[in-house]
C-alpha positions in Angstrom: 0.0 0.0 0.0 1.3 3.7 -0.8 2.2 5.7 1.8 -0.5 7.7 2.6 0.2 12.1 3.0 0.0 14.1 6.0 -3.5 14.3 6.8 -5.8 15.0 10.0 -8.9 14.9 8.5 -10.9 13.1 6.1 -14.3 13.1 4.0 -15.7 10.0 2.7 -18.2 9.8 -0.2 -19.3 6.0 0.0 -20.7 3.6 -2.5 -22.4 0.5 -0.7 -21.2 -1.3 -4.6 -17.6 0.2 -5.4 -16.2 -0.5 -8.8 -12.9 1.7 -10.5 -15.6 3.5 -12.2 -17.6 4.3 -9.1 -15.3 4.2 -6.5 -15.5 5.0 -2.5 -13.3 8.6 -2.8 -12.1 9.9 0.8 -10.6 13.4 0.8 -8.0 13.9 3.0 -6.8 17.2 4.8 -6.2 19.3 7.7 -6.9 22.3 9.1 -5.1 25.7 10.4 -7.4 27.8 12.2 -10.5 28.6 10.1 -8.8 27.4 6.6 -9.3 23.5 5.8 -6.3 22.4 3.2 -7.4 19.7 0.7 -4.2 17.1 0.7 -5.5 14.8 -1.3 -8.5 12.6 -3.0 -8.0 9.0 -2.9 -10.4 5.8 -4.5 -11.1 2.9 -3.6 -12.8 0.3 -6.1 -13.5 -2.4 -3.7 -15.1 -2.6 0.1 -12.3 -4.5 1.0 -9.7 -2.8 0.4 -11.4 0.9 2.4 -12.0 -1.6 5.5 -7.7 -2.2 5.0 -7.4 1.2 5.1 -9.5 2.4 7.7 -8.2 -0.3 10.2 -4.3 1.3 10.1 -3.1 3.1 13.2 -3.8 7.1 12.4 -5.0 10.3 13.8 -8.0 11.4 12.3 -11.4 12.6 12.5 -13.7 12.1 9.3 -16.8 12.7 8.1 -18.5 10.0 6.6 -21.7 10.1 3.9 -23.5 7.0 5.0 -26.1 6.5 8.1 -25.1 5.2 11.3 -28.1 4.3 12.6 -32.0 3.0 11.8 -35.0 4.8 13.0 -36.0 3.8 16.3 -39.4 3.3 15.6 -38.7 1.1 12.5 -36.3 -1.4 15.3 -38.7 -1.5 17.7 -42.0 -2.0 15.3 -39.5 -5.0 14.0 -38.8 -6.6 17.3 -35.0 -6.1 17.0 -32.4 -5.5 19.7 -32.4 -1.2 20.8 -28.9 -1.2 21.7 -26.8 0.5 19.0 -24.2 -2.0 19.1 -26.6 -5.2 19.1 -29.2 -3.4 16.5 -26.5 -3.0 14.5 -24.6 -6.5 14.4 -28.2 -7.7 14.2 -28.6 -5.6 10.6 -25.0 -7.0 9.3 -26.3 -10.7 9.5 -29.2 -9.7 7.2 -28.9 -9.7 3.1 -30.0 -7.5 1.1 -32.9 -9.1 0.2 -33.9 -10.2 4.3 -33.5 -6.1 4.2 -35.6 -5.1 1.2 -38.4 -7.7 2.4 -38.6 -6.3 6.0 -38.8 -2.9 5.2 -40.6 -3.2 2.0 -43.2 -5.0 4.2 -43.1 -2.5 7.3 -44.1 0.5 4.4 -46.8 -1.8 2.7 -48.8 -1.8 6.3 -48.3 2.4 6.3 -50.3 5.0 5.3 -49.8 7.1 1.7 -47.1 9.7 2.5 -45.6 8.1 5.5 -44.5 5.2 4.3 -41.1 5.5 5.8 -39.8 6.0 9.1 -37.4 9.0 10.4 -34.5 9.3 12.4 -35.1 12.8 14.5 -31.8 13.7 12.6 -33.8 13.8 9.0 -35.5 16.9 9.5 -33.3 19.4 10.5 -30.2 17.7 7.8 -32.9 17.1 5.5 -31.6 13.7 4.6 -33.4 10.6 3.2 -34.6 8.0 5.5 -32.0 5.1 6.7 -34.1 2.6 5.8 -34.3 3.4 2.3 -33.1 0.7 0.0 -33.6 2.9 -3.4 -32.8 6.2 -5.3 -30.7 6.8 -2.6 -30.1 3.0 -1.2 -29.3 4.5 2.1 -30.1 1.1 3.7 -27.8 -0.7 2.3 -25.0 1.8 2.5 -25.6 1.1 6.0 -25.4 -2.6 5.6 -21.9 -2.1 3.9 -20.0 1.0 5.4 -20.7 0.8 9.3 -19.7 -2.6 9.7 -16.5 -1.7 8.2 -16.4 1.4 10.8 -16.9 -1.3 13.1 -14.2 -4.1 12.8 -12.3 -1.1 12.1 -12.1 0.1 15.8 -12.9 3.1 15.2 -14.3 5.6 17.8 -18.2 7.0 17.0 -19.3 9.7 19.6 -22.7 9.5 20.9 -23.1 5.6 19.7 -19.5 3.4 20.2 -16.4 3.8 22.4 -13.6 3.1 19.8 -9.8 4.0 19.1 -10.3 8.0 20.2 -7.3 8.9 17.7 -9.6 7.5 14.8 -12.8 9.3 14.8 -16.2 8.8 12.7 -18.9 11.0 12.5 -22.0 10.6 10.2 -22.0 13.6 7.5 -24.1 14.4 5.2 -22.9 16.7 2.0 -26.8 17.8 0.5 -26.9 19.4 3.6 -23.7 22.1 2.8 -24.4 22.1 -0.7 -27.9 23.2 -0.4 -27.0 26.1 1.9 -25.0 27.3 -0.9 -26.9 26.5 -3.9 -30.9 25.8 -2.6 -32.5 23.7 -5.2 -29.7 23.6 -7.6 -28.3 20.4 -8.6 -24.9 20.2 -9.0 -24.5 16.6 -10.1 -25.5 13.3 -11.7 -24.3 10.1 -12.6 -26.0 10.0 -15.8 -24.1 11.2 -19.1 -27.2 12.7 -20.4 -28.1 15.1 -17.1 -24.5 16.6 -17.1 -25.6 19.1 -18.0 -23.5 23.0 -18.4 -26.1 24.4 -16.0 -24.6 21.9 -12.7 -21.0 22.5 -14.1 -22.1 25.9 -13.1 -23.7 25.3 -10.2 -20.2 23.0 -9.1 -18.1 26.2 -9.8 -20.5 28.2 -7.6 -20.7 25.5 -5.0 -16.3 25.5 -5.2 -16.5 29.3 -5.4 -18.2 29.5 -2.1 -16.5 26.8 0.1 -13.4 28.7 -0.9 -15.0 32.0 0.5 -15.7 30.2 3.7 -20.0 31.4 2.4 -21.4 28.5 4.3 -22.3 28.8 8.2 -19.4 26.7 9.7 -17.1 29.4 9.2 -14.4 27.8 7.3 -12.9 28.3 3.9 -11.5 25.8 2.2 -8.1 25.9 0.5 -7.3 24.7 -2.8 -4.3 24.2 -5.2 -5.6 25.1 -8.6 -5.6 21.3 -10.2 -7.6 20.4 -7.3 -10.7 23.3 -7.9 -10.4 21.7 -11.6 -10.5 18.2 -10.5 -13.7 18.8 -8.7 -15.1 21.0 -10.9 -15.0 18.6 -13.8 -16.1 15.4 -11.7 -19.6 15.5 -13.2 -20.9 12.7 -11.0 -20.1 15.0 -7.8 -18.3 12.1 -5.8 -14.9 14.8 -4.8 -17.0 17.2 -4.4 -19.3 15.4 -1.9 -16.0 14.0 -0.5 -14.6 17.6 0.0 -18.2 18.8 1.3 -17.8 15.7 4.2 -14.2 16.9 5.1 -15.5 19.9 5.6 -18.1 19.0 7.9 -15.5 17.0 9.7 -13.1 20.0 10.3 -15.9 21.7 12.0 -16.5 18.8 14.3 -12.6 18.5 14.9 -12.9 22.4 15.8 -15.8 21.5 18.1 -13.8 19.2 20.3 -10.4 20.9 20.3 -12.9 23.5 22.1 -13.4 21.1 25.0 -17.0 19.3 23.0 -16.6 15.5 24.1 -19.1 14.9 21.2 -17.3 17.0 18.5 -20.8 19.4 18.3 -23.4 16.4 17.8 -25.9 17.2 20.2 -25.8 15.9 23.9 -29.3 14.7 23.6 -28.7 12.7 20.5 -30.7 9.3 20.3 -28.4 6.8 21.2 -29.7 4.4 18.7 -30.2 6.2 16.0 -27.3 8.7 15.9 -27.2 12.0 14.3 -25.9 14.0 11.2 -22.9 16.2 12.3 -23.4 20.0 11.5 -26.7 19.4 11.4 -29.1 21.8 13.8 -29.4 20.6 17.0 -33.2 19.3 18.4 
């Protein structure tokens, strides 16, 4: 494995089904003061080899793009364990398809328009339900990434006592990016919606991180390949990356002010966890 550049924070944009064309991309950095240095992007094409990686000895915090948690009211209407940790070794056992079928079958017995359930965290990130298993399947993002997270070691605040030098927090990039551009899209994995008007809105979304316009207060620095690398990825994946890193260095800011929880909120539903940066309840 390559030797891997200074870095002190990360952002990870997850895929649940990595390939080289699709990969996992972490953004790696630091921060000094209120500026947040882009170090480096860096792929991975296979779930494997990101569980390698995140199991090394290092000193990070990071900001990770996948849930950490279930709705309680989905565990409990399933009978499942309400401890985090036992809910959540529970879920790893289950396919995909043990998934799809319990879920699918908990929304069949809803009403129209609340089909799914929420984490308390939803409304105020404006995220998707974690129980979702399409367009986004959050679900199964889940099922892949936090169990990696997991046999990592790692240490999750608010949820699992873990290595405290390596520290994962749940991020969620729509939630930066719409601050910035509102109901812009700025991204899409089809060739056919890549459209000039979200190569725009990309720029704009660059533009402003670099300005430190979002409410975390920090500006990001960038070399001028990098602005260009995430300005031409068209499916949004570095820039997503970047917006978690981000989120991250404002967390890492958070506890080097004395915040145990790196600014989740102390009254944070242990068993459902929340979105870092996102207003408190």
């Amino acid at each position: 494995m390559a030797p891997q550049p200074a870095f002190h924070l990360l952002g990870c944009d997850f895929s649940s089904s990595p390939t080289r064309r699709k990969p996992i991309v972490l953004a790696l950095g630091h921060r000094q003061g209120a500026r947040v240095v882009l170090t480096a992007l860096q792929p991975f094409d296979t779930l494997a080899a990101f569980g390698q990686w995140l199991a090394q000895p290092g000193d990070w915090v990071g900001g990770f793009d996948l849930p950490f948690g279930l709705p309680r009211e989905l565990v409990q209407a399933l009978g499942w364990p309400t401890s985090w940790h036992a809910c959540m070794q529970h879920y790893r056992h289950l396919g995909r398809e043990q998934i799809r079928a319990q879920f699918a079958a908990f929304c069949d017995a809803r009403p129209v328009g609340g089909k799914f359930a929420h984490r308390a965290t939803d409304g105020p990130a404006g995220s998707s339900p974690s129980m979702k298993w399409v367009n986004p399947p959050v679900a199964y993002m889940l099922h892949a990434g936090l169990p990696l997270l997991l046999d990592a070691g790692v240490h999750l605040p608010g949820l699992h006592a873990g290595d405290p030098r390596r520290v994962a927090l749940e991020a969620y990039p729509g939630l930066l990016a719409r601050e910035v551009l509102q109901r812009r899209s700025y991204k899409s994995d089809d060739r056919a919606k890549q459209t000039p008007d979200r190569l725009i809105a990309r720029k704009d979304l660059v533009n402003a991180l670099e300005l430190g316009q979002t409410r975390l207060g920090l500006r990001l620095k960038l070399s001028h390949a990098q602005r260009d690398a995430l300005v031409q990825d068209a499916s949004g994946d570095s820039l997503d990356a970047v917006l978690c890193l981000l989120q991250a260095a404002w967390a890492q800011q958070r506890h080097a002010e004395g915040d145990a929880l790196y600014g989740l909120p102390p009254g944070l539903d242990p068993l459902e966890g929340w979105i870092v940066t996102a207003d408190k309840p």
